[in-house]
C-alpha positions, 0 to 999 in steps of 0.5 A: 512476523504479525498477522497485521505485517502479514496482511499489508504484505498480502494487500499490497501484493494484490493491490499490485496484481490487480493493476499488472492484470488490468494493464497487459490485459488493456484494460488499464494505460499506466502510460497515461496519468491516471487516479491508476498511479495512486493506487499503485503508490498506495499497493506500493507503501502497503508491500514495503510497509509490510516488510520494513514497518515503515508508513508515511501515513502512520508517522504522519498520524503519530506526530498529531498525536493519534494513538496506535491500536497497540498502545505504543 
C-alpha cells in the first residue's frame, strides 16, 4: 500500500468521523438536506478510494486529458 492510498484512507475515515461526532453530539441534523451530505459523499469517495483506486474525479480529469502526478 502507498503512502498516498494510505492518506485518502486516513482522510476519508476522519472526514467520516468528524460527521458521526457532530450528528449524535446534535450538532449536525443529517436527516435535513444540508451542504453536510456533501461532505459525507466526498469522506465517502475518499475512503473507498483509498481501497479500490477508484476516483470519479480523477477519471473525470483523466479523460480532459490532465496528467496524473506520476506520469502514468
Amino acid at each position: 500500500m502507498t503512502v498516498e492510498r494510505i492518506v485518502r484512507i486516513v482522510a476519508g475515515f476522519f472526514i467520516m468521523l468528524s460527521l458521526t461526532l457532530a450528528h449524535f453530539s446534535g450538532q449536525a441534523d443529517l436527516s435535513h438536506p444540508t451542504w453536510l451530505w456533501f461532505t459525507a459523499f466526498v469522506g465517502f469517495n475518499l475512503f473507498q478510494s483509498g481501497f479500490t483506486r477508484f476516483c470519479p474525479m480523477d477519471s473525470i480529469l483523466k479523460k480532459f486529458g490532465v496528467q496524473s502526478g506520476c506520469g502514468l
